[in-house]
Structures are given as structure tokens and as C-alpha cells.
C-alpha positions as CSV (number, residue, x, y, z in Angstrom):
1,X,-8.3,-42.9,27.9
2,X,-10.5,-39.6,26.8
3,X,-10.8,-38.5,30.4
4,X,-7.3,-38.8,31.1
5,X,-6.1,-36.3,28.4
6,X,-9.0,-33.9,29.6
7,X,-8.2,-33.9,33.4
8,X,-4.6,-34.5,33.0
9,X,-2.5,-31.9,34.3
10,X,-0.5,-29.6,32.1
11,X,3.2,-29.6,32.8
12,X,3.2,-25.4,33.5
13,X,-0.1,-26.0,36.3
14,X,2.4,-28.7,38.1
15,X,5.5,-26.0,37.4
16,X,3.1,-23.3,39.3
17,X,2.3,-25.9,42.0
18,X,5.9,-26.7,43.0
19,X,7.2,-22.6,42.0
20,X,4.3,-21.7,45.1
21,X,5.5,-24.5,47.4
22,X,9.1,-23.3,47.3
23,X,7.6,-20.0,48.1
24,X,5.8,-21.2,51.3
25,X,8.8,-23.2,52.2
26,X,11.0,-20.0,51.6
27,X,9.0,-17.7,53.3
28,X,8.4,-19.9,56.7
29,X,12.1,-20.3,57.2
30,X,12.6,-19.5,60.7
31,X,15.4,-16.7,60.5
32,X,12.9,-14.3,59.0
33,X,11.2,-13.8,61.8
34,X,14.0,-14.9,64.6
35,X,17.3,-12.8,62.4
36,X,15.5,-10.7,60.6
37,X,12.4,-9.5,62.5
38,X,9.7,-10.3,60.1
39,X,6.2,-10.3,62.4
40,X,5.1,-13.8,63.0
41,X,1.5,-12.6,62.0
42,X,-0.5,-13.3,59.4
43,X,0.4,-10.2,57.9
44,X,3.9,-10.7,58.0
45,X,3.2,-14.0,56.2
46,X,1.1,-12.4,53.6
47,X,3.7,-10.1,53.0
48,X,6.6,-12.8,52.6
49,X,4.2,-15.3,50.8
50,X,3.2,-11.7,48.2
51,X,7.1,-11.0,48.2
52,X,8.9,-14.4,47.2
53,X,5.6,-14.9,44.4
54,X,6.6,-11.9,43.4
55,X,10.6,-12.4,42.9
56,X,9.8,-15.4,40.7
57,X,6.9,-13.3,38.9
58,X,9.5,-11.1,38.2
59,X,12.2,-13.6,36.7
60,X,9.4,-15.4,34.5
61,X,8.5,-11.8,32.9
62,X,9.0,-11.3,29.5
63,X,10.4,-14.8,28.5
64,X,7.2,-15.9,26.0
65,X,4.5,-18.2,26.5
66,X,5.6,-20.9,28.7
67,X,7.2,-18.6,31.2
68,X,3.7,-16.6,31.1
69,X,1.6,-19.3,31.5
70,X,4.3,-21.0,34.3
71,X,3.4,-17.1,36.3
72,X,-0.5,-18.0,35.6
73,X,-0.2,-21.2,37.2
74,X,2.0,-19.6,40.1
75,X,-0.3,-17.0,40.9
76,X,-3.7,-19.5,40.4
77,X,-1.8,-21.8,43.0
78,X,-0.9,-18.3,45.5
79,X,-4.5,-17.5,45.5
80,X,-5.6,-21.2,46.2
81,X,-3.0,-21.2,49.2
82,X,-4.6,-17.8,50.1
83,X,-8.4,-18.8,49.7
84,X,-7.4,-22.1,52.0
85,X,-5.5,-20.0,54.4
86,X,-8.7,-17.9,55.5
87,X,-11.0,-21.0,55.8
88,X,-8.7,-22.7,58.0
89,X,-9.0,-19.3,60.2
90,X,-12.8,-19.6,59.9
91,X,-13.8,-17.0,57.2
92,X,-17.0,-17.7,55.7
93,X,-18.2,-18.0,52.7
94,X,-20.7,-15.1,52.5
95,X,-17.5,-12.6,53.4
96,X,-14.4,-14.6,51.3
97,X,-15.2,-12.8,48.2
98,X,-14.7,-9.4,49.8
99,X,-11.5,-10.6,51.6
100,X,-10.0,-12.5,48.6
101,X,-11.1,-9.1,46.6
102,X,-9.0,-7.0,49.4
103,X,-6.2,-9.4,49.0
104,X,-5.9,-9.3,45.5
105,X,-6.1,-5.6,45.4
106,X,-3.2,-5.6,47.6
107,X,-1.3,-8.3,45.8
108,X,-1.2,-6.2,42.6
109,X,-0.2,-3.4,44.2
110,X,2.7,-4.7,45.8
111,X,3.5,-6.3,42.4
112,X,3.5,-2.6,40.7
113,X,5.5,-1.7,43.7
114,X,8.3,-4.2,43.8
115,X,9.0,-3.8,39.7
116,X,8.9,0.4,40.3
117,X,11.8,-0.3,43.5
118,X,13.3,-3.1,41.2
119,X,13.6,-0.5,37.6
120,X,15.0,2.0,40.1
121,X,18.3,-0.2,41.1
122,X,20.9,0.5,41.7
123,X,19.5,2.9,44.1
124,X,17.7,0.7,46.7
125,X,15.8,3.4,48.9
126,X,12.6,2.5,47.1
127,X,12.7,-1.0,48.1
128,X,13.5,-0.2,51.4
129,X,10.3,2.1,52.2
130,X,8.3,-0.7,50.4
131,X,9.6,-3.4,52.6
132,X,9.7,-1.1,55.4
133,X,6.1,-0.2,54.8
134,X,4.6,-3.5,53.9
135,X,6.4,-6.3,55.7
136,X,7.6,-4.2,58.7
137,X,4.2,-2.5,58.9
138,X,3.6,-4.3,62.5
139,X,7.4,-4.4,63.3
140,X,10.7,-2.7,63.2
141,X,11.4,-0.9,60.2
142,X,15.1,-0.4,61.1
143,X,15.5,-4.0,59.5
144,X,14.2,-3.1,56.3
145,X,17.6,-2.7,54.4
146,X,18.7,-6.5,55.7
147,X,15.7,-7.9,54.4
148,X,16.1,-5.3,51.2
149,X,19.7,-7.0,50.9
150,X,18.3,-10.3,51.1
151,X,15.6,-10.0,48.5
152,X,18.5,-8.1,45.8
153,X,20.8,-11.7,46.7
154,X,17.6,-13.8,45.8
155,X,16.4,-11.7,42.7
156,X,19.6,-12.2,41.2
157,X,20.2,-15.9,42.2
158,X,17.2,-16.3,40.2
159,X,18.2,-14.4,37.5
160,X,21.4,-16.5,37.1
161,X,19.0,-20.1,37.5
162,X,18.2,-21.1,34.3
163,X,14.7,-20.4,32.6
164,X,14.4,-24.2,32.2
165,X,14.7,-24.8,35.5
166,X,11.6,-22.6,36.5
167,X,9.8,-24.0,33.9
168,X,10.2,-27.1,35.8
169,X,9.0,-25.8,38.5
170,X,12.4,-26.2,40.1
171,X,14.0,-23.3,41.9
172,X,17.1,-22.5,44.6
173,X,16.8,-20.2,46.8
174,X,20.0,-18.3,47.4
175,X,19.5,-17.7,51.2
């Protein structure tokens, strides 16, 4: 049928649907907050949700079309999760352009931020203020270089995963 081909999904949007999922699941996981300190707000949230998009943003980079359009259909299902996160706390719709504006702002800039800390490893001090300034903004930024560590194990269990499997939309966390 003509309707089904039109509305059908494509196989990267359903990728980017499952890529964001393991990203919530990822970034709820209790020791976060309990081990590693995280603030159980919904800053601290953002800023996991913003940092595990990003480490798989990162991974898909540069790896031709697919990859690039697998990113597009992350980040289209990161700001969907977004855009329903602040009308289930009651923003309205005259302000969620503003906010959604604010928080893409801010998603972009912790994207430049993350690949300047990531070009500069070895040395990991840059990643450490980041984290230190972003996701421990409302905590205790002495646990910035254990969530630091955590972030260099997961960046380069992805880099070992196989492109394929990304492009699947399937992904295994190291942690």
C-alpha cells in the first residue's frame, strides 16, 4: 500500500529511537546518583541524558551517511524526550519555545565541550572541569574524575562496538 511506504519508518529513525532509549536507561541507573553523586535533579538528568547522547554522537562522527543520519535521528528522538520531559512538569506552550531554545543552546555547547576535553586526551583535566562544571554544578565536584573515568571506559567500549551495531540501534554499555 502507498501510505505504508510514505509513513513507514526508516531503519536509521528506529536506530535513533532505540540509540536515545539506551541513553535514558544508562543515565537513570541508580549508582550515578547513589556511587557517584550525580544530583537527583532535573539538572543532573539533563546533564547525563546531554552526556551519554553525546558519547554515542561522538562514536557515529565521521563514519558517512548512515552513521550521520543514525546521529540525526538520535538527537531528533533527545529533543522529543526533552520537549515531553517539560510538559509532563507543566511548561506551557506559550514559554516551550524559549526553554527548548535555552536547552538546545546548551546542548550544543556541551557537545563543543566534550569533543575539545575528548581531542585533548590523554590529558583528562579538561573533562574533569567540564564534568565538574556541568553535571556537579549542584553537587560535589570532588567526584568529577570518577565520573570522568567512567565516561573515558564508556567512550572507548563504544569505540571498540562495532559501527553495525549502532546502526542497529543496538549498543552496550560498558558500566
Amino acid at each position: 500500500m502507498i501510505l505504508d511506504r510514505i509513513f513507514r519508518r526508516r531503519p536509521t529513525q528506529s536506530a535513533g529511537q532505540a540509540l536515545y532509549l539506551s541513553v535514558v536507561k544508562r543515565a537513570r541507573r541508580p549508582e550515578l546518583y547513589q556511587d557517584l553523586g550525580v544530583p537527583d535533579t532535573v539538572e543532573g538528568r539533563f546533564e547525563l541524558y546531554s552526556l551519554f547522547t553525546v558519547l554515542l554522537l561522538d562514536r557515529l562522527r565521521g563514519h558517512g551517511a548512515p552513521a550521520a543520519e543514525t546521529s540525526q535521528a538520535l538527537f531528533d528522538a533527545y529533543v522529543a524526550g526533552l520537549d515531553d520531559a517539560l510538559r509532563d512538569m507543566g511548561v506551557g506552550d506559550l514559554s516551550m519555545g524559549k526553554k527548548m531554545r535555552r536547552l538546545g543552546e546548551a546542548f550544543y555547547g556541551r557537545v563543543k565541550s566534550y569533543q575539545g576535553a575528548f581531542a585533548a586526551i590523554p590529558d583528562t583535566s579538561l573533562l574533569q572541569a567540564l564534568i565538574g562544571r556541568t553535571v556537579y554544578a549542584e553537587g560535589d565536584t570532588a567526584l568529577a574524575p570518577r565520573l570522568a573515568e567512567l565516561v573515558l571506559t564508556e567512550r572507548a567500549a563504544l569505540s571498540d562496538l562495532a559501527l553495525e551495531e549502532l546502526l542497529q540501534g543496538r549498543v552496550t554499555w560498558a558500566v
